[in-house]
C-alpha positions, 0 to 999 in steps of 0.5 A: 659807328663802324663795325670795329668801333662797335665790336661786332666782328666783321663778317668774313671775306669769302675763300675764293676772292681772299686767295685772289687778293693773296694772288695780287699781292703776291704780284706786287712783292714780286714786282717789289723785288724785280726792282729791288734786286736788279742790281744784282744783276746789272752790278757787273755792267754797271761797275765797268761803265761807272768805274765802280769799285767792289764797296760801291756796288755794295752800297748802291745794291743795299745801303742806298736802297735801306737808306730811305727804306727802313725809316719810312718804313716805321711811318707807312706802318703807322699809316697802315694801321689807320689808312686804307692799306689798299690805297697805301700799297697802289701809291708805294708800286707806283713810286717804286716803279717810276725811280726803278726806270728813272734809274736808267738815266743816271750817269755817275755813282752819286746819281745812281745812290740818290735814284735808288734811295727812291725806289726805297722810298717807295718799296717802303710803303708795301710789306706792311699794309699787305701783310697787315691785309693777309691776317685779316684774311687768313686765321692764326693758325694758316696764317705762317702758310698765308704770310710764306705765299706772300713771301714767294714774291722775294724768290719770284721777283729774283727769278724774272728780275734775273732771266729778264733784266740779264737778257735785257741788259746783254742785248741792249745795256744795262740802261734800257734793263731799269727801263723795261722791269721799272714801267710795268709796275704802273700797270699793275698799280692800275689793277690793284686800284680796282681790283684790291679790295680791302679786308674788315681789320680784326675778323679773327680777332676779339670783338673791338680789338680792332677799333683801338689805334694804338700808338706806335710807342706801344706797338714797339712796347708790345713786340720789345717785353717779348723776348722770342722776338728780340731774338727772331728780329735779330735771326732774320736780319742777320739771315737778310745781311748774308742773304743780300749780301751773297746776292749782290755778288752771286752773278759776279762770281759766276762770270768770274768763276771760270765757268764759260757763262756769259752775263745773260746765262749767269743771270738766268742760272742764278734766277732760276735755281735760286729763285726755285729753291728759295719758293719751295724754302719759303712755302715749305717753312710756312706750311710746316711750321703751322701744321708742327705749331699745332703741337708745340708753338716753339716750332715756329723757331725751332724748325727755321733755327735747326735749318740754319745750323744746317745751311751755314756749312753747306754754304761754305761747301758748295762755294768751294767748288770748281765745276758748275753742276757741283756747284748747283747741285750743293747749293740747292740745299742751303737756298731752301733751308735758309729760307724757312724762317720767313712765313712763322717769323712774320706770323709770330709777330703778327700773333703777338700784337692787336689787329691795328699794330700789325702795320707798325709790327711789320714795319719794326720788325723790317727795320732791322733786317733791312737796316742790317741785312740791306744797310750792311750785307752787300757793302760788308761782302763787298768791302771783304772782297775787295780787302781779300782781293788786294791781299791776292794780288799782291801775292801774284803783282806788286802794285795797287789792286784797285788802283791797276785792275779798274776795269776800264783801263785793263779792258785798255791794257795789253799787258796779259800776265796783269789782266790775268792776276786782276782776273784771279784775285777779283774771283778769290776776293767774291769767293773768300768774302762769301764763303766767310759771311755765309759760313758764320752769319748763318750760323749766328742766325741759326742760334738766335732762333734756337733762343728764340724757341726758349720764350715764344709759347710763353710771349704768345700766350701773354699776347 
């Protein structure tokens, strides 16, 4: 009989190898994210050689991706409640690595769909076994701060996937850029299979709770009577839909902009300030909310909400403007404050449910925000886009939009006055579907979390 069956609580995991193992799991979301978001960088090069339109660019930066990702993500969460979690995630990396770089080879629209509907596959696998390891690690209450670390592989994996992938893809093609961000992911599946070391499940939690595996109708059960976390699922999936959504078309708006960049220092530009803001977001929400929680649990919604209601309108602000430090400088701002929800959103769900839920809980809770926020978030910005840049045009030409502005044949067309309203209302369409999804879906969030607060301290303590 092992220890979580008979109720003797495991021993702890020493300080130092638990911050070491947060360390390796940190490089493993980064590495997740490098090759989830690549194409947010590469969307540009890929749209001219595949002729792609704005709506497709969407659907392969986030619903080809959710596709696979969402559902699976429910069956790896089971399997992380009864596997080896260590195990889960070393076969997940090197999946996800392996279609990243097989990427390189696709040659049309539909290649490129059912390629990224395997990285999906294997990313799937990742976020619920390591989180699941960081509360077995870490105690309640610097378990937002634990779970927020982690996190900073989102930020992390946007920051190296830009600067490398942009550089990668100007010097050398967008092909060899899957390549080269997809194969390192083998090796580091290598490290974590000798160098992760899995956790005794339950270790702050009572005696036996870990020796039960419950079924994943009642994991669903327990998280669903809350009603804090209806509306914290439902905040943080639309905060993902304007997130990915901004994301997909960040580095084309750039290269639109009139801002003299060219794809390797539009990349480097977006990876670095967003990156840097959403890590200090990300950490600052995790850290703050746990020592706030200490108070009064509501926090844990409160702060993330109020960030939000701020964020929304400053979003709209900054996207308005023409000169490229303005720009940056008010988009600083928003990047961290809509981050903030990330660490005490995962802790409150982890803290409503047993120890040998908390795979399935990750899993559930990643099913909308991927669903909505992958699934929906860039095809929506993208179709804005392309319905704002059609009415733009038609203003400036009288023609079809998508029909005389394929990039390839204007690339061929030596008319300038159409190449230059083709310019023009492709910028407007980006710029107008931003400014419209970042100003109401963030706000929509702010007040799910701001409802979410009403509820949480009396979920937490029927937990």
């Amino acid at each position: 009989m092992s220890q979580e069956q008979s109720g003797v609580r495991p021993a702890a995991p020493s300080g130092g190898y638990r911050h070491w193992a947060l360390v390796i799991l940190v490089v493993v979301y980064t590495s997740n994210f490098i090759d989830r978001t690549i194409l947010n960088i590469l969307g540009p090069s890929i749209q001219k050689d595949l002729h792609l339109d704005n709506l497709q660019l969407g659907l392969l930066t986030g619903t080809a991706f959710a596709a696979f990702y969402t559902v699976l993500g429910l069956g790896f969460g089971w399997l992380a409640d009864r596997a080896k979690r260590s195990t889960v995630i070393v076969a997940s990396l090197a999946i996800w690595s392996a279609f990243t770089a097989a990427c390189g080879y696709a040659q049309n629209f539909n290649q490129l769909f059912l390629l990224r509907m395997g990285v999906g596959f294997g990313e799937a696998g990742c976020s619920p076994a390591a989180q699941s390891m960081i509360s077995d690690y870490y105690s309640p209450k610097s378990r937002s701060t634990a779970l927020a670390i982690y996190s900073t592989g989102i930020p992390l994996g946007v920051l190296f996937g830009a600067v490398v992938a942009g550089w990668i893809a100007q010097t050398f093609g967008w092909r060899q850029a899957f390549m080269v961000v997809g194969l390192p992911g083998i090796l580091i599946a290598l490290v974590c299979r000798f160098a992760l070391k899995e956790p005794p499940r339950g270790r702050f939690d009572a005696p036996g709770a870990a020796g039960e595996r419950p079924s994943p109708f009642k994991t669903a059960g327990r998280l669903l009577r809350a009603p804090s976390f209806w509306h914290l699922a439902f905040g943080a999936s639309l905060s993902s839909m304007a997130g990915y959504g901004i994301a997909a078309f960040a580095v084309k708006f750039l290269l639109a902009g009139g801002f003299g960049l060219d794809l390797k220092t539009a990349a480097f530009d977006y990876g670095v300030a967003g990156g840097l803001a959403a890590a200090l977001g990300i950490v600052l929400g995790g850290v703050v909310t746990d020592v706030a929680g200490r108070a009064s649990v509501r926090a844990y919604a409160l702060i993330p909400g109020i960030g939000f209601l701020i964020a929304a309108p400053l979003y709209v602000w900054a996207f308005q403007q023409t000169d490229l430090i303005k720009l940056a400088t008010l988009v600083i701002a928003p990047l961290i404050l809509q981050y903030l929800y990330l660490g005490p959103t995962f802790a409150v769900t982890h803290n409503l449910v047993e120890p040998r839920m908390r795979g399935m809980a990750t899993a559930i809770l990643f099913l909308p925000i991927n669903l909505i926020g992958l699934g929906i978030g860039p095809a929506l910005v993208g179709y804005l886009a392309d319905r704002q840049s059609q009415a733009h045009f038609a203003g400036l030409h009288a023609g079809l939009f998508k029909t005389l502005c394929d990039p390839k044949a204007l690339a061929a067309s030596a008319d300038t006055a159409l190449k230059g309203a083709c310019h023009v209302s492709n910028f407007d369409g980006v710029k107008w579907a931003i400014m419209v999804v970042a100003g109401v879906v963030y706000a929509w969030a702010g007040l799910h979390y701001l409802l979410a607060a009403r509820s949480v301290k009396r979920d937490l303590e029927r937990a």
